[in-house]
N, C-alpha and C positions, 0 to 999 in steps of 0.2 A: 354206295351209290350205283344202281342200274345204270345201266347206259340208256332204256327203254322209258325209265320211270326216273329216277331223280336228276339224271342229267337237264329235264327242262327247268324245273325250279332253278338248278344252281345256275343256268346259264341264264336265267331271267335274272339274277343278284349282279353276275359279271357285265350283260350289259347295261344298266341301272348306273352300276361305275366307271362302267365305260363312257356313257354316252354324258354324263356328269363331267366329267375330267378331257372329254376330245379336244376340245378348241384350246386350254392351256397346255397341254401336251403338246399341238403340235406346235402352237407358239412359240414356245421355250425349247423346242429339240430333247423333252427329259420324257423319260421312262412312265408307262401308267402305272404307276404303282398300285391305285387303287385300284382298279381289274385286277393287278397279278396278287394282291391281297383277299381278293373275292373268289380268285381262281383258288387258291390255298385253302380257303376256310370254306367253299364248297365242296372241294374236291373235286372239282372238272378236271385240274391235272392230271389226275388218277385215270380221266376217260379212257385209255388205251390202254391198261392194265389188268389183265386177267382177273375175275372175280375171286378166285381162288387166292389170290394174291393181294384183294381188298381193294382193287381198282373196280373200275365202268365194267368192264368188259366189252367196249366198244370195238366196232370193226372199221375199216373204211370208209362205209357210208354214214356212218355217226363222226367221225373225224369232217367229215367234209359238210354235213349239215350244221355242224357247232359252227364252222370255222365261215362259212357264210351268213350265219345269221350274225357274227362277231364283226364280220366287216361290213355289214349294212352299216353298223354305226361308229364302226375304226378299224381302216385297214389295218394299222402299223399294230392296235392289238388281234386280230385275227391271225397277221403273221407271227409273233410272238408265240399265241397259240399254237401254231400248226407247227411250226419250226421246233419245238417244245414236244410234239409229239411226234415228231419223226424220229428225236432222238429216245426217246421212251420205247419206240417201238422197234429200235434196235438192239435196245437193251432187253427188251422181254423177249425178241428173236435169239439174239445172239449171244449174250452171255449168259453162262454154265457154272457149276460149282458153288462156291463159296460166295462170289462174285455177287452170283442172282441172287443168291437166299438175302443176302444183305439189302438190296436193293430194292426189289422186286416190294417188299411191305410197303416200304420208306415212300416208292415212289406212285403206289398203289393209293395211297392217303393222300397224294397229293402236298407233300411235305416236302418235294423235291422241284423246283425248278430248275431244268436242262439247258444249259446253250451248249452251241456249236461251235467248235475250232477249227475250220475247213479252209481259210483262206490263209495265204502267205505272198509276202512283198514279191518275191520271187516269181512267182505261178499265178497268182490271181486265185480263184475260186475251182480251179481243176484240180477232181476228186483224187485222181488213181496215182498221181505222184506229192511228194511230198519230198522237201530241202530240209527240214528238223530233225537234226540229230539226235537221241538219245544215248545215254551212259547204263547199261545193266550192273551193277556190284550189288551185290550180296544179297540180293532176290529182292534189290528195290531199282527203280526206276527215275534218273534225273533226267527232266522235261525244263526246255529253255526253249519255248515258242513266242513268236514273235508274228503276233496277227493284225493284217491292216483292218478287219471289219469282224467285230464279235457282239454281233447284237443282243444286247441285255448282259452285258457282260456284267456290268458295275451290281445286276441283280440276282447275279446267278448264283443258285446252292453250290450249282456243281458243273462240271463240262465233261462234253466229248472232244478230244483234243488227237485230229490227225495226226501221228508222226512216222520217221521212218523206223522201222524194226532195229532192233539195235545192231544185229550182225548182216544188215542189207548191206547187198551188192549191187543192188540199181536203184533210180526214186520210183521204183515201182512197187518197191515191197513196202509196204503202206500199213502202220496197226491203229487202230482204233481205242484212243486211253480214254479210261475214267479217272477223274480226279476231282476231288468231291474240295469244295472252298476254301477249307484246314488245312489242305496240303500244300497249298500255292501259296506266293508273292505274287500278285496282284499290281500291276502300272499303265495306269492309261496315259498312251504316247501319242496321244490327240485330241482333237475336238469331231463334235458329230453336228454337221451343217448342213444338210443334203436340202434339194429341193422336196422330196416326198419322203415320205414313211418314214416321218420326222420323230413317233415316238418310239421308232424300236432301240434309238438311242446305240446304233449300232457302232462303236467307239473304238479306236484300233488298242490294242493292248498285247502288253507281255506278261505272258503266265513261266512263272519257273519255280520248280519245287521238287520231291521228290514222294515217289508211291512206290506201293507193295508191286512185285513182278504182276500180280493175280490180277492187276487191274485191267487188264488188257481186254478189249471186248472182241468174243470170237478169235480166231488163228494169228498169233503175232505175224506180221508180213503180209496179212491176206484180207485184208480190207478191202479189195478187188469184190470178194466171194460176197461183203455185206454192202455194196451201192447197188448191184445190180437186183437184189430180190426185195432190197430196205431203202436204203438212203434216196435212190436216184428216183424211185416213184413215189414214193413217202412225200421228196422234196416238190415233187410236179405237181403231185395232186392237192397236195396242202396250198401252195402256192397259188393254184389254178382257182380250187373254192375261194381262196380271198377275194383274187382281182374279182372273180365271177359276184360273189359280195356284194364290195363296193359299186361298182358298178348298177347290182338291180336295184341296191335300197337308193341308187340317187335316181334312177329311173321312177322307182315307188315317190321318191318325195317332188316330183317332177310332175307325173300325175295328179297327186293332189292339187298341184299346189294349180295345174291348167283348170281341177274343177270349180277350185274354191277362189280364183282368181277373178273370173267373170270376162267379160268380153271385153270391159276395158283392158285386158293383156294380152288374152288368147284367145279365139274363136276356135273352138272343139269342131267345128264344122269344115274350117281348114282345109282344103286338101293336102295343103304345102306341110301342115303339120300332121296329117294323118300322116303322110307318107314316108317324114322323116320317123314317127315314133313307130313302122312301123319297123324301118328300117334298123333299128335301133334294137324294138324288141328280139327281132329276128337273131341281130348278133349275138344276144344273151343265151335265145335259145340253142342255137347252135354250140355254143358254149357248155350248157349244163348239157346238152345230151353225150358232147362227146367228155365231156367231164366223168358222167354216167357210166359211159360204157366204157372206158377205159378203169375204173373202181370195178367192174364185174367183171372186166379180162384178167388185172391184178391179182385178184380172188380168187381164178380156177384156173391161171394158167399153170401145166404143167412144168414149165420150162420160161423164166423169166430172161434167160438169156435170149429166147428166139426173136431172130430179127424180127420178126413182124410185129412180139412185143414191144421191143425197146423203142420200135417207130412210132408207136403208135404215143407210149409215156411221153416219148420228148416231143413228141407233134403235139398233143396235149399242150406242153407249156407253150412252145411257140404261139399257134393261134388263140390261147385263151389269151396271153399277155397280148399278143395284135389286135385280136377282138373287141377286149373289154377297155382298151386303151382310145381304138378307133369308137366305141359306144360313149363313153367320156366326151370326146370329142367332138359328137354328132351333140350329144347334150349341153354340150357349152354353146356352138351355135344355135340351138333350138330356142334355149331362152335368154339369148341376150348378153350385152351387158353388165346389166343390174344382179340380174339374179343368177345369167352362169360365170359371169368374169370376177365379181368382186367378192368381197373375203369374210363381208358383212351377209352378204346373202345367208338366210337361213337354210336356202337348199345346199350349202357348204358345198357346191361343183368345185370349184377352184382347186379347194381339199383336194376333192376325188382326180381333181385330174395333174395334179403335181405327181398324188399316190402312184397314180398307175402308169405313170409315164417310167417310174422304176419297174415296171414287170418286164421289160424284154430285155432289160441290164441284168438281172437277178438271172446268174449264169447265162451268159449272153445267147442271146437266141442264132446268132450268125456260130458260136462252137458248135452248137445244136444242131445246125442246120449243115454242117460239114458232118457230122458223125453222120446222122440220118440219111446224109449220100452215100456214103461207105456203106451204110447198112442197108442201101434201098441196089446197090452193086449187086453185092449177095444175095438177096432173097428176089433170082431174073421170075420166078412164077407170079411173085406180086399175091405171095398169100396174104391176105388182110385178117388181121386181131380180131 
C-alpha cells in the first residue's frame, strides 16, 4: 500500500466500520474492534512504515490527513490510530539490528497493532522518568509494570512499555521495551468509565513477563534521546489532527444540517448565526494552520531539541486542545438543545464534546505550559519555529 495511492481506499473500508460501530462503542466503553480489523486487513497500520519494509511509506502529513478524516466520524478511533503510529514510528526511528529486521515486515503489513505503556500510579503520564524496575539475568529482561491507563491494551499485538534501565541510578534513565503479547501476563486492574473517548477502552492493567535483552528500543537508559525527536511530537501532532477532526466533521454536519433544516430552525440570514459560525470556523482554521506548520518545522528541523522547536510542538497541543474544545462548545450553543445537548441528535454534538473535553487532560496542558516557560526563559531573542 502507497501512502499516495492505496492508503485512500483502505481508509474509505476503516471508516465504513467506524462510522457503523460509533454510537455502540461509545455506549458500552468497548474497543472498535471493527475499524482495528479493517485497519489490519487494509493495511493502514503499515501507513508509517517505510516501503522498503512493505509499509505506506507515509510522512507526517499523511499521518495527520488519515487521522483527521478518522475523527470526522470517531474521535476515540483516530486516537487509537494515531497513538498506534507514534509508536511505529519509534520503532522504524529507533530500533537497529535484529530487533528491526524482525519487526520492521510484521509491522509494515499491518499485522501488528502497537499500544503504549507510558503511564504509572506514581508519575502520572510524565515521559523522562520512570518508578518500574527491571531484572537483567542472562540476556533476558523481567518486566512487572503496573499501568493506570493503556488504551487498547485488552487489543494489543504487542507494546511499548517505559521502564527504568536495569542498572539506573536515577528515574531518569528511562529504556523503551518491546514486548510482543506471548511474552507477558496480561491483568486488567480496573474498569474504563470516562466521560469521553469512551472507545479507546483505555483500561489500567499489569503487564509482567519476561524478554530477550535485544528488545530494548534505541540506548537502554536513554529514552530521553527518543521523546524529543519521536514521541513528544509524534504524540502532539497525532493528538492535535484528532481534536482538529472531530471538531470540523461536527461543524460539516452542522452546516448541513442549517441547509437542509429550513427556516423553521435556522435562518442562514442570521447575523447572530453568521457570526458565531464564523467564529467557529476561524478556531478550526487557526488550528489546521498551526497544525500545518508545525508538521513542516518537524520535517526540516535541524535540531529538535531547540527551544523554539519544542515551544512550538507543545504550544501546538495546548491551543488545538483549547480551540477545538472551545469550537465544540460554540457548537453546542449554536444549535440548541435538541440537536447540540441531546444523545439522539443525529449531529452526535454531545459525542463530540464529551470527546474533546479530554484534549487538555491528555498530558495536561498546565505541565505543558510550565515547561514552555522554562523554555520561553532561554530562548530571551524569541526566535520563532
Amino acid at each position: 500500500m502507497s501512502a499516495a495511492g492505496g492508503a485512500g481506499s483502505a481508509l474509505e473500508e476503516v471508516l465504513t466500520a467506524a462510522a457503523a460501530h460509533a454510537d455502540a462503542a461509545d455506549e458500552t466503553a468497548r474497543f472498535p474492534t471493527a475499524a482495528l480489523d479493517a485497519m489490519r486487513a487494509t493495511g493502514l497500520l503499515g501507513l508509517m512504515v517505510p516501503a522498503a519494509h512493505g509499509g505506506g511509506g507515509g510522512g507526517l502529513g499523511d499521518l495527520v490527513d488519515v487521522t483527521v478524516r478518522l475523527a470526522r466520524v470517531d474521535m476515540s478511533v483516530a486516537l487509537i490510530f494515531a497513538m498506534h503510529c507514534q509508536q511505529v514510528v519509534a520503532v522504524v526511528r529507533h530500533a537497529d539490528g535484529a530487533l528491526a529486521r524482525r519487526l520492521l515486515p510484521a509491522l509494515g503489513k499491518g499485522d501488528v497493532y502497537l499500544a503504549s505503556v507510558t503511564t504509572e500510579r506514581g508519575k502520572g503520564g510524565h515521559l523522562l522518568t520512570s518508578e518500574s524496575a527491571v531484572r537483567q539475568d542472562a540476556g533476558t529482561l523481567t518486566i512487572d509494570r503496573d499501568a493506570p491507563i493503556v488504551t487498547g491494551g485488552l487489543h494489543a499485538d504487542a507494546f511499548l512499555i517505559t521502564t527504568l534501565a536495569p542498572d539506573a541510578t536515577s528515574p531518569s534513565q528511562v529504556s523503551l521495551v518491546y514486548a510482543h503479547r506471548d511474552q507477558l501476563t496480561l491483568e486488567v486492574r480496573g474498569d474504563w468509565q470516562p466521560l469521553g473517548m469512551r472507545a479507546t477502552q483505555s483500561v489500567p492493567m499489569r503487564l509482567t513477563g519476561r524478554v530477550p535483552a535485544d528488545q530494548v528500543i534505541g540506548v537502554p537508559g536513554k529514552f530521553r534521546e527518543i521523546v524529543a525527536p519521536t514521541f513528544g511530537p509524534l504524540a502532539h501532532i497525532g493528538w492535535s489532527a484528532a481534536w482538529l477532526g472531530t471538531a470540523a466533521g461536527a461543524l460539516s454536519r452542522i452546516l448541513h444540517h442549517v441547509r437542509e433544516a429550513g427556516r423553521g430552525q435556522f435562518d442562514p440570514s442570521s447575523e447572530l448565526l453568521l457570526t458565531r459560525l464564523a467564529r467557529t470556523r476561524g478556531r478550526l482554521d487557526l488550528v489546521n494552520a498551526l497544525l500545518r506548520h508545525t508538521v513542516a518545522v518537524v520535517e526540516s528541523a535541524p535540531d529538535m531539541a531547540d527551544p523554539s522547536v519544542q515551544l512550538l510542538v507543545n504550544s501546538l497541543k495546548v491551543h488545538a486542545s483549547e480551540q477545538c474544545f472551545a469550537a465544540a462548545d460554540e457548537m453546542v450553543e449554536l444549535t440548541g438543545l435538541r440537536h447540540g445537548y441531546l444523545r439522539s441528535s443525529p449531529l452526535f454534538l454531545e459525542r463530540v464534546f464529551r470527546d474533546l473535553r479530554s484534549a487538555s487532560l491528555n498530558y495536561a496542558n498546565d505541565r505543558l505550559l510550565l515547561v514552555n516557560g522554562a523554555l520561553a526563559l532561554r530562548d530571551r531573542q524569541v526566535h520563532l519555529a
